[in-house]
C-alpha positions in Angstrom: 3.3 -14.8 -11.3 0.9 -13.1 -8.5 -0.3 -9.4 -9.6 -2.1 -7.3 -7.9 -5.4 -4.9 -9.0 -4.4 -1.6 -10.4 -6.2 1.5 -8.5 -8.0 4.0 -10.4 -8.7 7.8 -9.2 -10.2 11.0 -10.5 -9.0 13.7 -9.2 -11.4 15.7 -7.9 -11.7 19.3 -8.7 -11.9 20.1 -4.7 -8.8 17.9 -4.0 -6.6 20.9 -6.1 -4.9 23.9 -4.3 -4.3 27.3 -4.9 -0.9 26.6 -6.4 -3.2 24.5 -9.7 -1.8 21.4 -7.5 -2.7 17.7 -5.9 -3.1 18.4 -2.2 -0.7 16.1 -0.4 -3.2 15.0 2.0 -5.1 13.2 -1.3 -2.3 11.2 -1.5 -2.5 9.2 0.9 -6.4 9.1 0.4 -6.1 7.6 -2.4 -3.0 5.2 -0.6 -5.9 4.6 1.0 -8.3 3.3 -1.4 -5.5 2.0 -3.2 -4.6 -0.6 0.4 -8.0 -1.1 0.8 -8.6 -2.6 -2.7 -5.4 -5.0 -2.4 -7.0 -6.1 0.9 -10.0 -7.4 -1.2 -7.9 -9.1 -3.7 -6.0 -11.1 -0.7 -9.5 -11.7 0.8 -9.4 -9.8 3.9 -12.4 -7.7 2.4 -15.9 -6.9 4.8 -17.0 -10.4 5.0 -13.6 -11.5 6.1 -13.3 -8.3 8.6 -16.6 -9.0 10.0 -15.9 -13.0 10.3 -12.6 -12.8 12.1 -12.2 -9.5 14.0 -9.0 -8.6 12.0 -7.8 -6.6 9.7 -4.8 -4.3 8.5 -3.5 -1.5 10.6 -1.0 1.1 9.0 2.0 1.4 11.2 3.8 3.5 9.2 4.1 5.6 5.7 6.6 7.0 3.6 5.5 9.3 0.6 8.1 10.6 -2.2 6.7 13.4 -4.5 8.4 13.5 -7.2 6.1 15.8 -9.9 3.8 17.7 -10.0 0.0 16.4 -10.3 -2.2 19.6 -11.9 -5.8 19.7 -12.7 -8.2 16.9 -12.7 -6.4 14.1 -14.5 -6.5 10.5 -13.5 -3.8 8.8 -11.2 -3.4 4.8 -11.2 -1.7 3.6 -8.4 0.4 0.2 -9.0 0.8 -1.7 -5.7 3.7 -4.2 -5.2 4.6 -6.6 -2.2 8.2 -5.6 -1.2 8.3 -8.0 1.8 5.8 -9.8 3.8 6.3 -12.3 7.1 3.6 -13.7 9.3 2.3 -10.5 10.7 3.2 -8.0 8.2 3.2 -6.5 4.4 5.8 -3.8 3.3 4.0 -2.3 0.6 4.9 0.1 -2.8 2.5 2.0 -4.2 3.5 3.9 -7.4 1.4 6.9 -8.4 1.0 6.7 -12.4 -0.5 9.9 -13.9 -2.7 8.5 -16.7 -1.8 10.8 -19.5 1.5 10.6 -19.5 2.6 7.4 -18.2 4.8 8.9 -15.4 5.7 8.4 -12.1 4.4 11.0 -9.8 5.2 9.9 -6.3 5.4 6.8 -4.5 4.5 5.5 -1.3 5.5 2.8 1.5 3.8 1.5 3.9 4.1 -0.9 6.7 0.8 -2.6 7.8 0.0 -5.1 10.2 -2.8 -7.5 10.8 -4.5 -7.2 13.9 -7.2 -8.8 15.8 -9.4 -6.3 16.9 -11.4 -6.2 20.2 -11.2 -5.0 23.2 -7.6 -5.0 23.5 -6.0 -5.2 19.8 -3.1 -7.3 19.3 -1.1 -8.2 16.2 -2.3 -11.8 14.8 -0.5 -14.1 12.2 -2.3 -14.2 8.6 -4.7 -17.2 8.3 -2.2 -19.5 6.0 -4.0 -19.2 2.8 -3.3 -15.3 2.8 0.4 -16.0 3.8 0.7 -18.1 0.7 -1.0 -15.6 -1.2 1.4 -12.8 0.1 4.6 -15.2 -0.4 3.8 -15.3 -4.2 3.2 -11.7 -4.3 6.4 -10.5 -3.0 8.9 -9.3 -5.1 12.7 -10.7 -5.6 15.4 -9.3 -3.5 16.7 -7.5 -6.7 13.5 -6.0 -7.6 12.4 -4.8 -4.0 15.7 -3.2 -3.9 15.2 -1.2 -6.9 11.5 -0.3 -6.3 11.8 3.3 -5.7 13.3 6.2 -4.1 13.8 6.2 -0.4 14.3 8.9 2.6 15.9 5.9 4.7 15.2 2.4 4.8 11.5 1.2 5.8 12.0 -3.0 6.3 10.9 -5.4 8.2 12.8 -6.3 11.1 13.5 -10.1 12.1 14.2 -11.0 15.8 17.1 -13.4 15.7 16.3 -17.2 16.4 17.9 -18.5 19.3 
C-alpha cells in the first residue's frame, strides 16, 4: 500500500481572529503547503517543474469546517488520492488538530497537470507518476466514505465511442 507524507503546521499567532479562531483563509494556506508537499513525494517537485514546464494547477476546492481551531495548536493534514486519470488528481485533505486527534475540516480539490508556457494546456502525467497515482488512489468504498460533501466534486469521463 502507497501512503502519502503527513503535513505538519503551527498555527501562527497572526493566523488567529478576533473571535480566538483559525482564519479560513489559513486553510487553504496550509491546503497549500499540504498539495505542494504531496507533489514532492510523486516527484513533480522544483527539479521536475523546472525540467518539464509542468506542474499542478488547482481547478477547484471544496472546504468543510467542521470545529473550531482556537489558539496556536498544531494541525496535521492527511492527504488521500480519491481518484486520479491521465490529467488529473481528486484530492482529500483531512485537517487533524494535534491535541486531540480530531477532525477539524476537510478539503477537496481538483488539480490538473499542465504544461506551462506561453499558452498553458493540460498535459498527461509522465507514466511513472500515473503509476504512482494508480496505487495511491483509494477503493471505490473508501473514496465514497471519505468525508462530508456540499455536492459531489468527481471526475468526469467523456464516453468512448
Amino acid at each position: 500500500m502507497h501512503t502519502l507524507p503527513l503535513y505538519r503546521a503551527r498555527i501562527q499567532p497572526e493566523w488567529i481572529d478576533y473571535n480566538g479562531h483559525l482564519r479560513d483563509a489559513y486553510y487553504g494556506l496550509i491546503l497549500s503547503y499540504a498539495i505542494d508537499e504531496v507533489m514532492d513525494h510523486l516527484g513533480l517537485d522544483a527539479a521536475y517543474r523546472e525540467r518539464t514546464r509542468c506542474t499542478l494547477y488547482t481547478l477547484e476546492l471544496h472546504m468543510h469546517f467542521l470545529h473550531e481551531v482556537k489558539g496556536t495548536e498544531q494541525l496535521n493534514v492527511e492527504t488521500s488520492i480519491l481518484d486520479a486519470d491521465g490529467k488529473r488528481i481528486h484530492m482529500g485533505c483531512r485537517f487533524v488538530s494535534a491535541p486531540s486527534s480530531n477532525t477539524v475540516a476537510t478539503g477537496e480539490v481538483m488539480l490538473l497537470h499542465v504544461h506551462q508556457g506561453d499558452k498553458p494546456a493540460s498535459a498527461p502525467f509522465p507514466p511513472d507518476i500515473a503509476r504512482e497515482l494508480h496505487g495511491l488512489k483509494l477503493s471505490v468504498d473508501a473514496s465514497a466514505a471519505w468525508g462530508p460533501a456540499s455536492r459531489k466534486i468527481e471526475l468526469k469521463r467523456r464516453a468512448t465511442q
